[in-house]
N, C-alpha and C positions, 0 to 999 in steps of 0.2 A: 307480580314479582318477576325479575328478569333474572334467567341462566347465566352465571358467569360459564365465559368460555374461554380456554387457555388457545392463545392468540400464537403465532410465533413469534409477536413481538413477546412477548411472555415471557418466552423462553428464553429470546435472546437476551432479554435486560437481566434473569438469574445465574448465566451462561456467563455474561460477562462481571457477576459480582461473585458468583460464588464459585466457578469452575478456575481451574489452570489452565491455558493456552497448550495447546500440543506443539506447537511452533511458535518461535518469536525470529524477528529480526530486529538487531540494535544497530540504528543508524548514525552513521557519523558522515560530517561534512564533507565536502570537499578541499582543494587547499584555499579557494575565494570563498569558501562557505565554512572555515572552522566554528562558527559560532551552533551551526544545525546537529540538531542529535535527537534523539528519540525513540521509539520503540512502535513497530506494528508487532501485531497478535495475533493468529492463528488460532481459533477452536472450532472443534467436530459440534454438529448440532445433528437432532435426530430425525432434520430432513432432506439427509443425503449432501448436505452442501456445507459451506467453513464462511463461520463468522468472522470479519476481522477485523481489527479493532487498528487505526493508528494515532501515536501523540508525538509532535512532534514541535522543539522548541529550535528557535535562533531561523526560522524562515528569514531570506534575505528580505523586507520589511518590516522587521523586527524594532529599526530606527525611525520610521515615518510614524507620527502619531496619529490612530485612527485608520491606521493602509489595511486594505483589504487586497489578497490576491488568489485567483485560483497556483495549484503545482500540480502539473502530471505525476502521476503515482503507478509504477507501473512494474511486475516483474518479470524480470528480464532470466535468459536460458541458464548461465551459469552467476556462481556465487564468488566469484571471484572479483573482490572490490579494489585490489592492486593498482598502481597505476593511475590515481586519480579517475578511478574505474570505467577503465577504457577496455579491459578484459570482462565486459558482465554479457557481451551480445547482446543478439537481438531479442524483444519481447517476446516471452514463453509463449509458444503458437504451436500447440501440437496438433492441431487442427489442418493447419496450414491455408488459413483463411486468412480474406483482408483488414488492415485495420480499419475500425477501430476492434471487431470481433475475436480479436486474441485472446486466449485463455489469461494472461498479463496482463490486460486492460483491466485496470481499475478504476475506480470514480477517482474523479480531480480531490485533490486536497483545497479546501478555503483557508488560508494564513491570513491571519487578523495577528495582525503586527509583532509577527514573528514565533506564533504561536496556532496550530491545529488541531482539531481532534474529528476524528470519522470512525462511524462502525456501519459496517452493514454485509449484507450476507449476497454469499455466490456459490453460483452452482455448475461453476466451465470447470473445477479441477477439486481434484483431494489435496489432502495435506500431505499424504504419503508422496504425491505428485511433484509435488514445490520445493521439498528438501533437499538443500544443496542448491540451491537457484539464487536470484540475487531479489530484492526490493529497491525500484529507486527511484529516487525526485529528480525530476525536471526542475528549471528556472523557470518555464512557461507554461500555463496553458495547454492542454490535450486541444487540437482543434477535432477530434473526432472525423478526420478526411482524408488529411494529408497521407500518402504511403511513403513509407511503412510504419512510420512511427507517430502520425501525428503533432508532427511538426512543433513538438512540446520541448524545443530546447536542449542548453547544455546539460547533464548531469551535476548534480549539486548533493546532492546524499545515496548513501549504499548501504547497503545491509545482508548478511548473508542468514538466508533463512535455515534456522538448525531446528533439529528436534529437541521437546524438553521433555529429561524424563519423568 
């Protein structure tokens, strides 16, 4: 007879059905991208690091039947989405390290025809850390090289990450 043993996937799969996010950010498009909107997630987990959760609908491939695309996904220093959000900065890098190693780098988005979903967990920042900062999508691809941004394109979606209480 085999020990069940509580896994952190464990956790995170009861984390993300039965907890409340401590942060969200609600994304909306850009003005070429009115159709994208959705929502990433923020929750504390109990090993020191934040789960987080994105869904996000109207990816520009949303029209191609069967498109598959990566989106850099990435948060940026301030939360200010103004301006077909030309005011968000540069990727959250408190570090002050090269890309792709930004406390802002997050995994690429997959959009299957204009539609994503990702969770996964990181350990470069708190959530206390992010609030007040932006989330936002690329049109392309993180190439994970390029400096400073990884050459992931125009901006297409923004979000300002608030606290929930």
């Amino acid at each position: 007879m085999h020990s069940k043993q509580i896994t952190p996937k464990i956790n995170f799969l009861e984390t993300l059905t039965y907890e409340r996010p401590k942060a969200a950010a609600w994304i909306t498009g850009s003005v070429n991208t009115p159709r994208l909107s959705g929502l990433v997630t923020f929750y504390s987990t109990p090993y020191g690091g934040v789960l987080i959760e994105a869904e996000l609908f109207g990816l520009p491939n949303i029209d191609t039947p069967g498109a598959t695309d990566f989106y850099a996904m990435h948060i940026h220093e301030f939360g200010d989405c103004s301006d077909d959000f030309q005011n968000t900065g540069g990727h959250y890098n408190p570090s002050g390290v090269p890309h792709p190693g930004h406390a802002g780098d997050l995994l690429p988005l997959l959009g299957n025809q204009g539609y994503a979903w990702s969770a996964f967990y990181d350990k470069r920042f708190t959530i206390e850390e992010i609030i007040g900062k932006s989330v936002v999508i690329h049109s392309d691809r993180d190439d994970f090289t390029t400096q400073p941004a990884g050459n992931a394109g125009v901006k297409i979606g923004c979000g300002e990450i608030r606290k929930i209480m």
